[in-house]
N, C-alpha and C positions, 0 to 999 in steps of 0.2 A: 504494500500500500504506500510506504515511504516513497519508496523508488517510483512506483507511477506516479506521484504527486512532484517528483524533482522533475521528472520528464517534462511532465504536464508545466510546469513553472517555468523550466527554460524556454521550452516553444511560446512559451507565452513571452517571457521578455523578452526574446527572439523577435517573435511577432512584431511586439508593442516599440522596439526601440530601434532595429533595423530598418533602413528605408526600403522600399518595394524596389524591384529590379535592377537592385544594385546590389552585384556580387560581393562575396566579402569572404575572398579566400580563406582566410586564417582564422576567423570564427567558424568555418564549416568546418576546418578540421581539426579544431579543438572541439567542438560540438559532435565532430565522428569518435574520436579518442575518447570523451566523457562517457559515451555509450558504449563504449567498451570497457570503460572502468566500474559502470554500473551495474554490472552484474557480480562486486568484489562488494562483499561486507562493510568495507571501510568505503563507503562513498562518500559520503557526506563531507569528508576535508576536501577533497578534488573537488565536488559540487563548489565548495566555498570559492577555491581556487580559482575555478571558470569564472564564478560573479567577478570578482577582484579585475579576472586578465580581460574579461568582455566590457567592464569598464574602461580599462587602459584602453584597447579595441576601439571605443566609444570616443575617444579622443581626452579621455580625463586620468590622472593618475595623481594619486593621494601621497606617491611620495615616501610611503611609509618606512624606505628606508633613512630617510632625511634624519629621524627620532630614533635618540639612544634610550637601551634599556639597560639599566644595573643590573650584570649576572644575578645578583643576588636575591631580585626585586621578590615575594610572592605570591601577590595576587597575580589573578590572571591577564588583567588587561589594564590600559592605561589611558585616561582621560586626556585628548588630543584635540587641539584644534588648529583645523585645516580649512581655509578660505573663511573666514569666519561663522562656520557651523565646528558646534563641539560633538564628538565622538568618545565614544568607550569602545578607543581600540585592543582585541585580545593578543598578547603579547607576541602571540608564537606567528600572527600578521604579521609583526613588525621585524620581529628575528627571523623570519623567514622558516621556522625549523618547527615541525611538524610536534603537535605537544604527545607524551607516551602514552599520558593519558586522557581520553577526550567524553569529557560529561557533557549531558544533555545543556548545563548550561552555561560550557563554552560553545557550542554548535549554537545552542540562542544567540550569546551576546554575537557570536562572529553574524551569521544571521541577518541580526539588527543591524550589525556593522554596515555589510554591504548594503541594505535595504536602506539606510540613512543616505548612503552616499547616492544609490539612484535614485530617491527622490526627490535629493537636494539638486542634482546637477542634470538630470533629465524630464525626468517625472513633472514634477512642481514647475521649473521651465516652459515646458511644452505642452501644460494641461492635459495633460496624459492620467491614466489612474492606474494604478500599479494593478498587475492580475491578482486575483484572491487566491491561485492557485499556488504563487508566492507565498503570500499569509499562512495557507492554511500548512504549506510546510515548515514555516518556522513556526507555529501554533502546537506542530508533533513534539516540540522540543520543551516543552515547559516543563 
């Protein structure tokens, strides 16, 4: 059910944020690679992954390597602000390095993360309404 609802959420911000008849090589083939990753238990970080790089894709990028984290820090994420909207980014975004262990409520916070950032920089812009098929997968996660 997870996994049909990721599908179902990409094709929809697929849908919603790509322009009509204009190709866009390198979102298809990270969108062919994702579907092949989703048939692996651990989907959900690669999901995260793709919102992140289809942002960049999108023409926007957060930068988040910009932001140092203190090895030693230990919560999970870190209150950032990027263009002036504030963000609760999760750390292992910013370190790039996949956390060992991954709760339902860093999957939320990342989640929100990406979901903040497309409605800040596309969504909200363009009077667009984010699909509910988005929602309802980061709603599995609570």
């Amino acid at each position: 059910k997870y996994k049909t609802t990721a599908l179902t959420s990409l094709c929809s911000l697929l849908n919603s944020l790509l322009p009509e008849f204009q190709p866009n090589i390198s979102i298809y083939k990270s969108f062919e690679k994702f579907i092949d990753i989703l048939k692996l238990d651990d989907w959900i970080i690669p999901y995260i992954y793709f919102e992140i790089n289809l942002i960049k894709e999108l023409g926007y990028d957060a930068n988040l390597n910009s932001f140092t984290i203190n090895q030693n820090v230990l919560s999970e994420s870190k209150k950032i602000k990027i263009d002036d909207y504030n963000y609760d980014v999760p750390i292992y975004l910013i370190n790039k390095k996949i956390p060992n262990i991954i709760t339902n409520e860093l999957v939320k916070k990342s989640l929100i993360f990406t979901r903040n950032v497309m409605l800040n920089k596309f969504f909200i812009p363009n009077n667009l309404i984010l699909p509910k098929s988005r929602i309802i997968l980061e709603n599995y996660f609570n």
